[in-house]
DOBATOR-723005 format. One record per residue (C-alpha): residue in one letter; residue number from 0; x, y, z. Coordinates in Angstrom, 2 decimals, decimal comma. Each point is the difference from the previous one (the first is absolute). Layout:
// residues N
<'A' NUM <X Y Z>>
...
***
This chain:
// residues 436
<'X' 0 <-38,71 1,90 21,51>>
<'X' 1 <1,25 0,19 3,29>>
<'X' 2 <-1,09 3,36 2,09>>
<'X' 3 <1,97 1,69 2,10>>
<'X' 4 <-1,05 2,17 2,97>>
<'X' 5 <2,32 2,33 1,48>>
<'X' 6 <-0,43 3,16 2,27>>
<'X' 7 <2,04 2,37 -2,38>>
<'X' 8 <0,27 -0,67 -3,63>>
<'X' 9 <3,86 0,94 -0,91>>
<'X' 10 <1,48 0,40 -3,30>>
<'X' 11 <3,22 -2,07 1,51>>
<'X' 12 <-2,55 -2,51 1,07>>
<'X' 13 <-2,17 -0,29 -3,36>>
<'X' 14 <3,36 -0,23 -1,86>>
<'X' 15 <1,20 -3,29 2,21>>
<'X' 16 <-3,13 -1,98 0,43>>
<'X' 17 <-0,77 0,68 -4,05>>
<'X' 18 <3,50 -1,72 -0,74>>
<'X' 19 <-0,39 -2,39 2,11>>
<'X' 20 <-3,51 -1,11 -0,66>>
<'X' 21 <0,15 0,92 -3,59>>
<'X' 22 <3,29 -0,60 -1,26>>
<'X' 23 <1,03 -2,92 1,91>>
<'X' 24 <-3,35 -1,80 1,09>>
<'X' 25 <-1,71 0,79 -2,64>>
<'X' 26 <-2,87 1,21 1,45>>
<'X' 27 <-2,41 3,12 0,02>>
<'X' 28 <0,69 2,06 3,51>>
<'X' 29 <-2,62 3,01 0,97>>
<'X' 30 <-0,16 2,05 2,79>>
<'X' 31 <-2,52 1,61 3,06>>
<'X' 32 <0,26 2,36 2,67>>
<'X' 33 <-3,49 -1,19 0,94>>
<'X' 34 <-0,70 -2,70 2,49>>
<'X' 35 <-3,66 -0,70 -1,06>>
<'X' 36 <1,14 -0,52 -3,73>>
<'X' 37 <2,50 -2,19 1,10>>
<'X' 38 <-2,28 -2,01 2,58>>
<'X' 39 <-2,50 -0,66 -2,74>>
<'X' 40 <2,49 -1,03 -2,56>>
<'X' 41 <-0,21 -3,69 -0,26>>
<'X' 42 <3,01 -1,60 -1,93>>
<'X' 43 <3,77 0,66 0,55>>
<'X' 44 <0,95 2,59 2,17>>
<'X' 45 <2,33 1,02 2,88>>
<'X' 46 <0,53 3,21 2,45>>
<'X' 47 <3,46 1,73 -0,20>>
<'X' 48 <-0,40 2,25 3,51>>
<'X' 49 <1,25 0,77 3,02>>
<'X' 50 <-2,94 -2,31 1,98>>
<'X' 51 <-1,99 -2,95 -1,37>>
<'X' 52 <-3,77 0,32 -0,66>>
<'X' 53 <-0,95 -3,51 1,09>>
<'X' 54 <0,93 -3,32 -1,40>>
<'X' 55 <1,15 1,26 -3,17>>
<'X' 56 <3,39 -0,65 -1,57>>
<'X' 57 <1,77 2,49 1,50>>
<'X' 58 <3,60 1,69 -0,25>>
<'X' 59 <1,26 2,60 2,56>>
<'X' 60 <1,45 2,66 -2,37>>
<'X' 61 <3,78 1,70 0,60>>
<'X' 62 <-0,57 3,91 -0,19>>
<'X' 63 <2,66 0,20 -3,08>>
<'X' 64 <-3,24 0,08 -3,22>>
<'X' 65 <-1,47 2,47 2,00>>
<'X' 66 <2,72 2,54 0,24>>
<'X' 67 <1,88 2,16 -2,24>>
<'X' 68 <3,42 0,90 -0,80>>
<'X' 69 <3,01 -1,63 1,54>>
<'X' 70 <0,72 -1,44 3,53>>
<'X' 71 <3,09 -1,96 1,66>>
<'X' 72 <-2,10 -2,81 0,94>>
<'X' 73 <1,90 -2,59 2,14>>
<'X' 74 <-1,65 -3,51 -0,13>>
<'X' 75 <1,95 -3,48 0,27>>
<'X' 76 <-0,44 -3,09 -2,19>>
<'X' 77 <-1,71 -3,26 0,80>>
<'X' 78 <-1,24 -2,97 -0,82>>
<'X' 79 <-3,08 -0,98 -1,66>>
<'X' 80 <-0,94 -3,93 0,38>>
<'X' 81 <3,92 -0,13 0,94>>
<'X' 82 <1,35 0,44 -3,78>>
<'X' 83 <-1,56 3,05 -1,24>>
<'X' 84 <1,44 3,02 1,31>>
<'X' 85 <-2,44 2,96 0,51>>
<'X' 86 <-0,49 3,27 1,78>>
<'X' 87 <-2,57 2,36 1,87>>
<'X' 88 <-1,49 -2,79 1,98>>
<'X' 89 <-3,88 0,64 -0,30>>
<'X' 90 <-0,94 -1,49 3,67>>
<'X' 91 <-2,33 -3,19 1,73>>
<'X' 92 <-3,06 1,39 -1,45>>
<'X' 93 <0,87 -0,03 -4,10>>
<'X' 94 <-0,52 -2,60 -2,12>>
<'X' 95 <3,29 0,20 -1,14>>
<'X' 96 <3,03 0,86 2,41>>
<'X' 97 <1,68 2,85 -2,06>>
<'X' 98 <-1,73 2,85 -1,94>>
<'X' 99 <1,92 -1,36 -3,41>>
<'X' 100 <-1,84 2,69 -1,84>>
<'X' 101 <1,81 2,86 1,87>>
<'X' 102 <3,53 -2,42 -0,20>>
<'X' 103 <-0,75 -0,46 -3,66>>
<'X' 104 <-0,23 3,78 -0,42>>
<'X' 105 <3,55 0,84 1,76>>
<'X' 106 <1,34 -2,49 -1,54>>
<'X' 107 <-1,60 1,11 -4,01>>
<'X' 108 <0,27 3,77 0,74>>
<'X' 109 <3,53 -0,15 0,90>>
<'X' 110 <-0,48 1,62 2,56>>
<'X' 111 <3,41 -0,67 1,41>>
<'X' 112 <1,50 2,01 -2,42>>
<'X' 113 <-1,35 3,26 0,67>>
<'X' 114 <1,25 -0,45 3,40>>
<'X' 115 <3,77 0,80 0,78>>
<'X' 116 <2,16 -2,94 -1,39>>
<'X' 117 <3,71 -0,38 -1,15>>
<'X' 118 <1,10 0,44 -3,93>>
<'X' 119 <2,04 -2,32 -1,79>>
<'X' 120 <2,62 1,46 -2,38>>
<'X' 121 <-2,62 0,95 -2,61>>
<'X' 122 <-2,50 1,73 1,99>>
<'X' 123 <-2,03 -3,16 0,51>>
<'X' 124 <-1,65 -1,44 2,99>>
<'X' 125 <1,82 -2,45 1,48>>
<'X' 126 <-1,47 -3,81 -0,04>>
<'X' 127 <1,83 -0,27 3,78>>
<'X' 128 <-2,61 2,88 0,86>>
<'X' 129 <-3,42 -1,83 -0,78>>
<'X' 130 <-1,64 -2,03 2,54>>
<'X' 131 <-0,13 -2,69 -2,34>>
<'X' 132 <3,59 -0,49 -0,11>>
<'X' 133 <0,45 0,31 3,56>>
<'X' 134 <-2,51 -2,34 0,97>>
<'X' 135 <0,51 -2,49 -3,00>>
<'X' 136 <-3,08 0,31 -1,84>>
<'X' 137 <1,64 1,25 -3,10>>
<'X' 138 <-0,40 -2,94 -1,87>>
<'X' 139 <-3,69 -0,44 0,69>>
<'X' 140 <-3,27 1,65 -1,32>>
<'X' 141 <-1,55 0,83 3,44>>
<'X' 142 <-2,55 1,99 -1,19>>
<'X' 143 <-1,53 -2,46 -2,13>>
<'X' 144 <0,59 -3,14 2,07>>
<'X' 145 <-1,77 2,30 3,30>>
<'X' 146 <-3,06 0,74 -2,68>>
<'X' 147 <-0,19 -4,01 -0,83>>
<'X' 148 <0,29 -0,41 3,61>>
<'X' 149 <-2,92 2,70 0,82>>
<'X' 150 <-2,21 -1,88 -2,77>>
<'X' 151 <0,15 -3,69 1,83>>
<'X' 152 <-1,22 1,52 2,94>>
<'X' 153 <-2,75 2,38 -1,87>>
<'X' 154 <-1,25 -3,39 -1,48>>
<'X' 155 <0,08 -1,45 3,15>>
<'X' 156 <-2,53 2,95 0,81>>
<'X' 157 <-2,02 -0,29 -3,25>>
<'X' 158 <0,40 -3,55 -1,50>>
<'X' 159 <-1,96 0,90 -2,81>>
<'X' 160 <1,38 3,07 -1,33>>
<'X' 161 <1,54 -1,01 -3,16>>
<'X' 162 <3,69 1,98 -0,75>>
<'X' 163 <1,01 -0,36 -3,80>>
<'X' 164 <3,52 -1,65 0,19>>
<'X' 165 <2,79 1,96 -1,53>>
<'X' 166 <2,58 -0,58 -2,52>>
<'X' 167 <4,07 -0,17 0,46>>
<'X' 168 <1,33 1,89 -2,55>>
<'X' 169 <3,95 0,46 -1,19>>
<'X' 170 <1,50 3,08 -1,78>>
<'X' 171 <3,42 -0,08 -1,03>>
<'X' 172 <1,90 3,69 -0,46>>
<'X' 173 <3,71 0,88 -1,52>>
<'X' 174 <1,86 3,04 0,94>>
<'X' 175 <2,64 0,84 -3,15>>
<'X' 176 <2,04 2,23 1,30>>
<'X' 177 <2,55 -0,81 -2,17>>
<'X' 178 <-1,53 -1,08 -3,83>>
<'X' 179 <3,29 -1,10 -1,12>>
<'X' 180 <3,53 -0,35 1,53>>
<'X' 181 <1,84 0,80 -3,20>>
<'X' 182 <-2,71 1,27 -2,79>>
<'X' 183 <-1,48 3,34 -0,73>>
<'X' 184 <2,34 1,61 3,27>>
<'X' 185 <1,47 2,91 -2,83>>
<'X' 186 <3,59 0,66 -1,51>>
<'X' 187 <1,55 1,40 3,46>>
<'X' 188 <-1,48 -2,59 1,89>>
<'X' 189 <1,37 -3,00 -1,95>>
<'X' 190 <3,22 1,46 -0,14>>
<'X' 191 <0,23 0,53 3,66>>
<'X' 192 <-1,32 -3,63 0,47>>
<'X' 193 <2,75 -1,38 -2,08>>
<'X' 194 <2,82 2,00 2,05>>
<'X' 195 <-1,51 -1,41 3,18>>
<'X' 196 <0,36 -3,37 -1,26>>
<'X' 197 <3,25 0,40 -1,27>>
<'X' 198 <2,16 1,58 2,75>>
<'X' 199 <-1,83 -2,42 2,28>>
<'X' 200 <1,35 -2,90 -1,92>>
<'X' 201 <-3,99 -1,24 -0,89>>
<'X' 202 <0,73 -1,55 -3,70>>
<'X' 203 <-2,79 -2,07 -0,23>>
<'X' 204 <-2,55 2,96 0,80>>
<'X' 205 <2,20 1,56 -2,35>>
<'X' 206 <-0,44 -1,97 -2,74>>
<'X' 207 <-3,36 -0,54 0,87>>
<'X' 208 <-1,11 3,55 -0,39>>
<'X' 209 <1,51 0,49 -3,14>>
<'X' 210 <-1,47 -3,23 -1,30>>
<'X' 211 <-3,04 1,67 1,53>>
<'X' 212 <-0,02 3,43 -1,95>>
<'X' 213 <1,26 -1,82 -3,11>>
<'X' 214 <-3,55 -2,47 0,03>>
<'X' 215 <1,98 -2,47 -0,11>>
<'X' 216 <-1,47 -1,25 3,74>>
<'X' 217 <-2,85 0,84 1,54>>
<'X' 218 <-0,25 2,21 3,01>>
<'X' 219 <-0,18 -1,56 3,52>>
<'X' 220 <-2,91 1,60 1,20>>
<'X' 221 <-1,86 -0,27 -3,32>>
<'X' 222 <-2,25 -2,39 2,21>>
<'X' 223 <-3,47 1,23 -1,41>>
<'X' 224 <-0,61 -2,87 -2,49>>
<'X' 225 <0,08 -2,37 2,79>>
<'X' 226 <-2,53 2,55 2,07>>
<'X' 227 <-2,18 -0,12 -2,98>>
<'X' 228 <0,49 -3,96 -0,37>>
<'X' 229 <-0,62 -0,48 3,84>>
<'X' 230 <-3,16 2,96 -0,40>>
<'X' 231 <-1,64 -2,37 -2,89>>
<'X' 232 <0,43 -3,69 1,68>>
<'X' 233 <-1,22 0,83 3,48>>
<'X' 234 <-2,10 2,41 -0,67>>
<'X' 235 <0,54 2,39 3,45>>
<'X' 236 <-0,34 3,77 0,15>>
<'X' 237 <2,99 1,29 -0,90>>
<'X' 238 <1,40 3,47 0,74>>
<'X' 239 <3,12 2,02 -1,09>>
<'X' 240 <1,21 2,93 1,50>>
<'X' 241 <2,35 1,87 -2,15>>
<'X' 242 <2,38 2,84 1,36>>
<'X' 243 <0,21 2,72 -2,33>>
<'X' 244 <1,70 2,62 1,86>>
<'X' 245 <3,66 2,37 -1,01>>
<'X' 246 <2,60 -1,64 1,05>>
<'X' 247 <1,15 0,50 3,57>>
<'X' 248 <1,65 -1,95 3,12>>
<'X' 249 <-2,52 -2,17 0,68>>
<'X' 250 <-2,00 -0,16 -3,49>>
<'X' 251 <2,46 -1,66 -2,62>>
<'X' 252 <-2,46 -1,50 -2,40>>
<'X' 253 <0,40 0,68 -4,02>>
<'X' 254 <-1,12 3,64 -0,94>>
<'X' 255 <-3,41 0,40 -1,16>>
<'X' 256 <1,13 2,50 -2,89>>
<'X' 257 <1,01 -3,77 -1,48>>
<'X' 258 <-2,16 -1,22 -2,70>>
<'X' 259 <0,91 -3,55 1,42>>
<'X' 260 <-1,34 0,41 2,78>>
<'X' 261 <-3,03 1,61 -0,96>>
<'X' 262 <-0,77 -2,87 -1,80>>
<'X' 263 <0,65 -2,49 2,44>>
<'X' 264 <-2,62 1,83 2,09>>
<'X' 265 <-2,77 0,25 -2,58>>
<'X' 266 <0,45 -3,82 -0,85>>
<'X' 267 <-0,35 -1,04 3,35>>
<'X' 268 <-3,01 1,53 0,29>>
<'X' 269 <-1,40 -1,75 -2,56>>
<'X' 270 <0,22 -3,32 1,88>>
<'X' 271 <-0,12 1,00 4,16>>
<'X' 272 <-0,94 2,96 1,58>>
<'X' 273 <2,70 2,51 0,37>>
<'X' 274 <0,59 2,72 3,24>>
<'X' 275 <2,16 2,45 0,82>>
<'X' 276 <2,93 -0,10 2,40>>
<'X' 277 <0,30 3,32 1,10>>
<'X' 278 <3,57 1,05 0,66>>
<'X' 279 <2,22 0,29 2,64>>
<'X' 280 <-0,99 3,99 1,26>>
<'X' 281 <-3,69 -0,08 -1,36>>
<'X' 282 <-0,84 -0,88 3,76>>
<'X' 283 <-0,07 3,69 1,03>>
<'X' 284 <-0,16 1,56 -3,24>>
<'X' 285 <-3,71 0,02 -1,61>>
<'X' 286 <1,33 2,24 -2,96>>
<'X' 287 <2,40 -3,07 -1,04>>
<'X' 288 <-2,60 -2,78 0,62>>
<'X' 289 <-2,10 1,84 -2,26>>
<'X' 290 <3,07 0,79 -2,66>>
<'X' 291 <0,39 -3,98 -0,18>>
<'X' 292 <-3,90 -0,94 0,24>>
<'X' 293 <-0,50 2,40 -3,36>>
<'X' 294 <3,39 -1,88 -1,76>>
<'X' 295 <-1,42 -3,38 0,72>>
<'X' 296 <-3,61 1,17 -1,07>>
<'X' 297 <1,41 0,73 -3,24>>
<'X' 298 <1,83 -2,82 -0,54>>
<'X' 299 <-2,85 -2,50 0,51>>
<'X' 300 <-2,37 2,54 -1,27>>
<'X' 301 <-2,97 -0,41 3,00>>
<'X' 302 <0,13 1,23 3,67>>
<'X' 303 <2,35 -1,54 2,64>>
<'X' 304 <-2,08 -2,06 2,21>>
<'X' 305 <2,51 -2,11 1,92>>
<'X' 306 <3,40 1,42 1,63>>
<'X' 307 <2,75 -1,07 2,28>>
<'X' 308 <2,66 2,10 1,69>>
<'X' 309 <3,33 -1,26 -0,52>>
<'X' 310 <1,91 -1,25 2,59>>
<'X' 311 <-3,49 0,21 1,76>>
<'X' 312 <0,39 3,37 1,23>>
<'X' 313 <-3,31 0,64 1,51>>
<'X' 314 <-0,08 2,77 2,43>>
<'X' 315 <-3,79 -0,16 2,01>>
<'X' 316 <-2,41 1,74 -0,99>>
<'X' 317 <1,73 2,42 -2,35>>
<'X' 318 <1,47 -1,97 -2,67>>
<'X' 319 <-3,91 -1,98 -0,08>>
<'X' 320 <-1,15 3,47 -0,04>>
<'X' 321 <1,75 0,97 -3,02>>
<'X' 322 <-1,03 -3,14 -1,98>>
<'X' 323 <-3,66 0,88 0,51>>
<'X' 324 <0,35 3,63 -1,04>>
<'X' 325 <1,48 -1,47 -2,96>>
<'X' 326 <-2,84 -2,80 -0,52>>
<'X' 327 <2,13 -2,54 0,21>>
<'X' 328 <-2,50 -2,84 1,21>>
<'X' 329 <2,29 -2,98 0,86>>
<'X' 330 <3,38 -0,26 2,18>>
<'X' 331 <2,04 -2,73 -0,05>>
<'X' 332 <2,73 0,99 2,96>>
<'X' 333 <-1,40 -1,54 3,27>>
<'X' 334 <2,65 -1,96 0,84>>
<'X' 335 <3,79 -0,08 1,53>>
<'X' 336 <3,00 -0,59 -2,32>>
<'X' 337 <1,91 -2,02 2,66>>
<'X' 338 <-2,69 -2,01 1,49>>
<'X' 339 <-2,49 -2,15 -1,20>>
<'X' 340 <-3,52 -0,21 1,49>>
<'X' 341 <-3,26 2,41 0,29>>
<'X' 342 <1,09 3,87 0,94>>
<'X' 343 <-3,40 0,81 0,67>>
<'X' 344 <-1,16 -3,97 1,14>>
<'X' 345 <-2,21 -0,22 -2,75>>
<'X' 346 <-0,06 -2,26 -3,65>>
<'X' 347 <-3,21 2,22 -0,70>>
<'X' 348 <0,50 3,07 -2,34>>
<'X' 349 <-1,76 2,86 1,95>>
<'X' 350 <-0,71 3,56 -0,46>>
<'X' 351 <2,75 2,15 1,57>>
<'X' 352 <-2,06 2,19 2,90>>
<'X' 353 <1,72 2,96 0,79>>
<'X' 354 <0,00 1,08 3,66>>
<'X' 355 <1,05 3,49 -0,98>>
<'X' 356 <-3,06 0,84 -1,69>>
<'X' 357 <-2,32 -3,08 1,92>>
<'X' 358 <-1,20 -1,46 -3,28>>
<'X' 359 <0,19 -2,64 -2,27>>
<'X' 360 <1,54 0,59 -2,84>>
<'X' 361 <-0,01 -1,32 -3,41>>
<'X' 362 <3,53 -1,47 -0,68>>
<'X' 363 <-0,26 -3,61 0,50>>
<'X' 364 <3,70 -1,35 1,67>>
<'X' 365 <0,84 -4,09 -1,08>>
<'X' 366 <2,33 -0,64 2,39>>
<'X' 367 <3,20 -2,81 -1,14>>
<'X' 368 <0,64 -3,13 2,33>>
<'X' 369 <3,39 -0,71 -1,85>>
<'X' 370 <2,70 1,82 -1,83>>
<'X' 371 <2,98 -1,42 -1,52>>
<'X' 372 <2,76 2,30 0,89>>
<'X' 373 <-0,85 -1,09 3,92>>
<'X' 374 <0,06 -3,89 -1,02>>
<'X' 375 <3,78 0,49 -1,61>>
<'X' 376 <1,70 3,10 0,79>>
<'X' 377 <-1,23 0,51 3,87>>
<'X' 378 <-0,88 -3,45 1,18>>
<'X' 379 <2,73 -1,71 -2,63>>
<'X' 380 <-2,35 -2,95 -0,44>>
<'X' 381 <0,81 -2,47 -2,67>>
<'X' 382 <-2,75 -0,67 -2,66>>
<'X' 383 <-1,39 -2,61 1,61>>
<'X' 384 <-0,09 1,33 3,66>>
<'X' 385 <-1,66 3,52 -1,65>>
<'X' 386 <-2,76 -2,34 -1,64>>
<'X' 387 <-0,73 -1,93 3,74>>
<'X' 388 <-0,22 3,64 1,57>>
<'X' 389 <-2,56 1,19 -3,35>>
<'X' 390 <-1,95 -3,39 1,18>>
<'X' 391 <-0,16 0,75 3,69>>
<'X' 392 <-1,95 3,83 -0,85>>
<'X' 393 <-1,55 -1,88 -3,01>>
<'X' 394 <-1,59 -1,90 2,43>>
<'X' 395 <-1,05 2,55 2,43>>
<'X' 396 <-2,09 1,69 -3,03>>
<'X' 397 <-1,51 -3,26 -1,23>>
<'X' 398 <-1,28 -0,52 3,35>>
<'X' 399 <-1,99 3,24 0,32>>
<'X' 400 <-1,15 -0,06 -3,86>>
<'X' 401 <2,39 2,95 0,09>>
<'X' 402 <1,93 1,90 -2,85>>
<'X' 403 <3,79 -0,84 -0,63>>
<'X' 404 <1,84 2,46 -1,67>>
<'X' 405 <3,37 -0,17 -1,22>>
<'X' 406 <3,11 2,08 -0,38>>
<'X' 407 <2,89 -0,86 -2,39>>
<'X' 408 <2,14 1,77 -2,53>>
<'X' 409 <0,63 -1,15 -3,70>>
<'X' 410 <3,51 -0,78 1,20>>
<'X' 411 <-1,22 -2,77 1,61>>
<'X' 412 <-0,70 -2,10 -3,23>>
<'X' 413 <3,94 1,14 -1,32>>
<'X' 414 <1,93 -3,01 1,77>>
<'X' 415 <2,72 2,99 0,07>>
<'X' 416 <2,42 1,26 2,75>>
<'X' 417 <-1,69 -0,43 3,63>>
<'X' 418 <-3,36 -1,20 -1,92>>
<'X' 419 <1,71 -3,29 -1,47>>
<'X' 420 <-1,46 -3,04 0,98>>
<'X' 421 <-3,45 1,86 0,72>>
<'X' 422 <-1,34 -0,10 -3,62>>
<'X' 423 <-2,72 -2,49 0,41>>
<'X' 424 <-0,97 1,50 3,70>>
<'X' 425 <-2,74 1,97 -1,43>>
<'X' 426 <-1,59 -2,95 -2,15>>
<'X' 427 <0,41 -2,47 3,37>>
<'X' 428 <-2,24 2,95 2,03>>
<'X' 429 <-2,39 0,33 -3,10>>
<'X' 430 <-0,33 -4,01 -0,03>>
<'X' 431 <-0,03 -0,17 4,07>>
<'X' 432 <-3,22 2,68 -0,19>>
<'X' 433 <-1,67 -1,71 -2,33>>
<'X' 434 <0,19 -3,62 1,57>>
<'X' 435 <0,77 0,43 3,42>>
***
C-alpha cells in the first residue's frame, strides 16, 4: 500500500489517485490529512501539497482536485524527458515535474467539454477542439504512460515496494447499424430499393437483391457466422451493439417488429455479449433511451448492461447522466468517428466522474483506440495501410499493459461496395493482437 498525505482530502482527488494507483498500477492507495500518521508510516508513501515536509517524495499539487465546478484554466503544453508531453508543471521542489494526477484528471473528466467548444454537424464535440488534437497527443495514452513514468521514480524512492504488474487486455466491439442490406427491410422498403436501383441503371445490385429476397444468395452483411467463427478461434471479448430504433434519417437498420431480426439478436447472445446502440435522438431524450433499453431487455430476456450511442452522440454530462438513471453500467462511446487515437488519453476503462454533481459515478466508460469507418471512409486507407495505423495504437497499449478496444461494423467482413477488399482486415487485427 502506498499512503498518501494531503492537506485536503477531495472527492476529485480520491477519484484520480484510486485509478491511477488501483486501476493502472495495481496497487492499494490510502489517504491522511495527518502529518504524524504519515511521518510514522514506514513503507511507500509520498506528499501531494502545496510545500514539502522534508525529504520525502514530494509533488507540488495544481489547485484543480481541490476545487469545484468549472473554470477556463489556461495552461500550455510541454515536455516531459523531451517526448512526453505534459501539463501543470509541479516546480524544482517535486519529485516529479508535473502534478500528472491533476493532468490525468482534466484529461479523464473531460473537462474540456463542459467548457465552451464548437459542434460538429451532429451536436458533437469537435476532435479539432481537444488539446490532444491540437497538441498531437491523440494517438497516445498519456495518462497511463505519465502513471508508468510516476512509478520508476516512486521505486527509485522505495526500491522495495513491490507493484503487482498488470495485464494488456483487447476487446473487440461491432456497431450493426444496418443487420442486413437487403433482408428483413419490409414490402415498401424492398420495393423502393429496387426502383432506386433501377432508374439508376444498378443491375447487378438489382439482381442481387432479388437473388437476395428469393434465398437464393446470401445477404452481404450476413457477416455474423464469421464473428462467431473469429469469437471461438481467438477467443477475445467480443461485443455487439445492435440498433433497434424506428426508422428515421439517421437510424436505417431492419425494424425490430421483424422476427428476423429478433432472432439474429437472441442468437448472438448466445455466443458474445450483446449492447445496445442507442439511436440517433436518444442523446437528449431519456424517455426514448429508456423505450429502446426495455425492447432490447426483452429481447435478450436480462437487463442491458453495456450501451453505445450511435454515431457516438455523447453530449457531457447529460447523456452519461441518463445512462446511470437508467442503470446502464457500461458505455462503449469514448471515442471520435473521424480520428483514431485516445479522446480522453487513456487505454484504461474508468468510472465516468461527473463534475456537475462532484462525484464518481458508477457507469464505467471503455474508451475505442480504432474505428473502421475513420481507417476507410475518412482517412481512405487501403487495407493494408489501416492495419499499419491499428499497429502503431496497438503498440501504444501494449506498452502500458493497457486495454485496446476496437470499433468495426459487420459490414466490414461483407467484401461488398466500399468494404471490398477489407474482408480479412478484422482477422489480420485479431491475429496482429494476439502475436504482436
Amino acid at each position: 500500500m502506498v499512503l498518501v498525505y494531503t492537506h485536503k482530502i477531495t472527492p476529485r482527488l480520491t477519484y484520480i489517485f484510486k485509478h491511477i494507483f488501483i486501476r493502472i498500477l495495481n496497487s492499494k492507495v490510502s489517504f491522511t490529512t495527518k502529518i504524524e500518521e504519515f511521518v510514522a508510516f514506514n513503507g511507500a508513501k509520498l506528499n501531494y501539497s502545496k510545500m514539502p515536509l522534508g525529504n520525502e517524495f514530494f509533488i507540488r499539487s495544481y489547485d484543480l482536485l481541490f476545487e469545484q465546478g468549472i473554470n477556463d484554466i489556461e495552461f500550455s503544453i510541454a515536455k516531459w524527458d523531451e517526448n512526453v508531453p505534459c501539463f501543470f508543471t509541479a516546480g524544482k521542489k517535486s519529485s516529479i515535474p508535473y502534478d500528472i494526477f491533476a493532468a490525468s484528471f482534466y484529461l479523464m473528466s473531460r473537462y474540456e467539454e463542459y467548457l465552451p467548444h464548437v459542434q460538429d454537424e451532429h451536436e458533437r464535440f469537435s476532435v479539432e477542439e481537444s488539446i490532444a488534437f491540437k497538441n498531437g497527443f491523440l494517438k497516445r495514452p498519456l495518462v497511463d504512460i505519465w502513471a508508468f513514468k510516476f512509478l520508476e521514480a516512486l521505486k527509485e524512492k522505495f526500491p522495495d515496494h513491490e507493484f503487482e504488474k498488470r495485464e494488456f487486455s483487447y476487446i473487440s466491439t461491432f456497431d450493426i447499424n444496418q443487420a442486413y442490406i437487403y433482408r428483413a427491410k419490409g414490402l415498401v422498403r424492398s420495393i423502393g430499393g429496387f426502383m432506386i436501383d433501377f432508374f439508376t441503371f444498378k443491375l447487378s445490385a438489382f439482381i442481387e437483391r432479388a437473388l437476395v429476397l428469393l434465398k437464393v444468395k446470401k445477404d452481404p452483411y450476413d457477416t455474423y457466422d464469421e464473428i462467431v467463427r473469429l469469437k471461438k478461434a481467438y477467443q477475445f471479448p467480443t461485443v455487439l451493439f445492435f440498433l433497434i430504433s424506428n426508422v428515421s434519417t439517421y437510424d436505417n437498420n431492419v425494424s425490430i417488429t421483424k422476427d428476423k431480426y429478433r432472432l439474429l439478436i437472441k442468437s448472438m447472445s448466445d455466443y458474445v455479449k450483446v449492447g445496445l446502440n442507442l439511436s440517433y435522438f436518444t442523446m437528449k431524450k431519456e424517455d426514448l433511451m429508456k423505450k429502446e433499453l426495455k425492447k432490447m431487455e426483452s429481447i435478450i430476456n436480462t437487463p442491458v448492461s453495456k450501451s453505445k450511442q450511435h454515431l457516438l452522440r455523447n453530449h457531457l454530462p447529460e447523456t452519461y447522466q441518463k445512462l446511470i438513471d437508467l442503470e446502464v453500467e457500461e458505455d462503449y462511446t469514448m471515442g471520435y468517428s473521424d480520428y483514431l487515437g485516445f479522446r480522453a488519453s487513456t487505454c484504461t476503462p474508468f468510472y465516468f466522474y461527473d463534475l456537475d454533481f462532484e462525484i464518481q459515478t458508477p457507469l464505467k466508460v471503455f474508451p475505442f483506440a480504432v474505428n473502421d469507418y475513420a481507417l476507410n471512409e475518412v482517412l481512405s486507407l487501403s487495407p493494408k495501410q489501416a492495419l499499419l495505423k491499428v499497429k502503431e495504437l496497438l503498440q501504444e497499449v501494449k506498452a502500458v499493459n493497457g486495454t485496446f478496444v476496437t470499433l468495426f461494423h459487420n459490414e466490414i467482413l461483407s467484401d461488398y461496395g466500399i468494404w471490398k477488399g477489407w474482408k480479412g482486415v478484422y482477422g489480420d487485427v485479431l491475429d496482429m493482437v494476439k502475436h504482436d
